[in-house]
C-alpha positions in Angstrom: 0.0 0.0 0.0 1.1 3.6 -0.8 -0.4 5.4 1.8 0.6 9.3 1.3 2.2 9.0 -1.6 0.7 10.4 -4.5 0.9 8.9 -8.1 4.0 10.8 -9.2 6.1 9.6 -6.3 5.4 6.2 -7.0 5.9 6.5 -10.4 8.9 8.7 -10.9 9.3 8.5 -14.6 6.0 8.9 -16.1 5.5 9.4 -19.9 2.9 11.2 -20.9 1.1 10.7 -23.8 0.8 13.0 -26.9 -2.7 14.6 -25.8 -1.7 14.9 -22.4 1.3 16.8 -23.5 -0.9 19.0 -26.2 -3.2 19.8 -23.0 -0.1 20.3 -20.4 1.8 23.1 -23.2 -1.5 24.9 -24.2 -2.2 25.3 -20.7 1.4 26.8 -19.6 1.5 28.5 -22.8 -1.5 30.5 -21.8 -0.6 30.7 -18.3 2.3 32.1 -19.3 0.7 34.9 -22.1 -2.5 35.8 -19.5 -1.1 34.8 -16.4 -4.5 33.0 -15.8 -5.6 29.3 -16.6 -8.0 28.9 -19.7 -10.9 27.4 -19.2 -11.7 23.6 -20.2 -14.2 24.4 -23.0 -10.9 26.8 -25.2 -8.6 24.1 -25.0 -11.0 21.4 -26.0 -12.0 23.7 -28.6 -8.2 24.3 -30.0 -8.1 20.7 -29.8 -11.0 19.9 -31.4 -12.1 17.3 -29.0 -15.0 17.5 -26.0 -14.9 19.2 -22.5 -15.0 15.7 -20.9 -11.8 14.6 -22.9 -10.2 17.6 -21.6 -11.2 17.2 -18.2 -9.7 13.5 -18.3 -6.7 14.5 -19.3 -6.2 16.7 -16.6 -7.2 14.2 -14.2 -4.3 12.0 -15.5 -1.9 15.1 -15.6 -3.1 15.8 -12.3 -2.4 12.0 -11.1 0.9 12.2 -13.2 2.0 15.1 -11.0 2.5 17.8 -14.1 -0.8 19.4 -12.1 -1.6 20.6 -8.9 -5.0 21.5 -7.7 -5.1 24.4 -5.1 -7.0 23.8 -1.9 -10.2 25.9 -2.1 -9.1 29.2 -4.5 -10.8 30.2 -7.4 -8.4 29.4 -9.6 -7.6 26.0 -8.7 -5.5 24.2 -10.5 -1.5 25.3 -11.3 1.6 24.0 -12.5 3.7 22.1 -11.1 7.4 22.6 -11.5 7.5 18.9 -13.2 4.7 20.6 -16.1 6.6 23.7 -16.4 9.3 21.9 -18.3 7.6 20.0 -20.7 7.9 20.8 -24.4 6.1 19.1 -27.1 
């Protein structure tokens, strides 16, 4: 059992998958330009793919450790220092 450890500590070297990556650098991208997370709906729609898609690939980036969720802000969810880096 792994209590207290999260997914990313048990699994150090994680690939992520070419969607996940797409969703990980469009997010920082925009962070970056706006200095405020888009919402689900634009990336799905620069992806051309639903809102639930989206929001399953940032439950596995999430999991993955490349996202963090805030405890109880209105903007919720941030980049870790492990999505910063990632390039497509």
């Amino acid at each position: 059992m792994y209590i207290g450890k999260t997914m990313a500590e048990r699994t150090p070297n994680v690939e992520l998958t070419t969607a996940e990556k797409r969703v990980l650098v469009l997010y920082r991208d925009h962070v970056d330009k706006y200095k405020a997370p888009p919402t689900y709906r634009w990336i799905a729609d620069l992806l051309g793919v639903t809102h639930n898609a989206i929001v399953q690939h940032v439950k596995k980036l999430e999991a993955k450790g490349f996202l963090a969720r805030r405890p109880v802000t209105i903007i919720r969810l941030t980049l870790s220092d492990k999505g910063k880096k990632v390039a497509l």
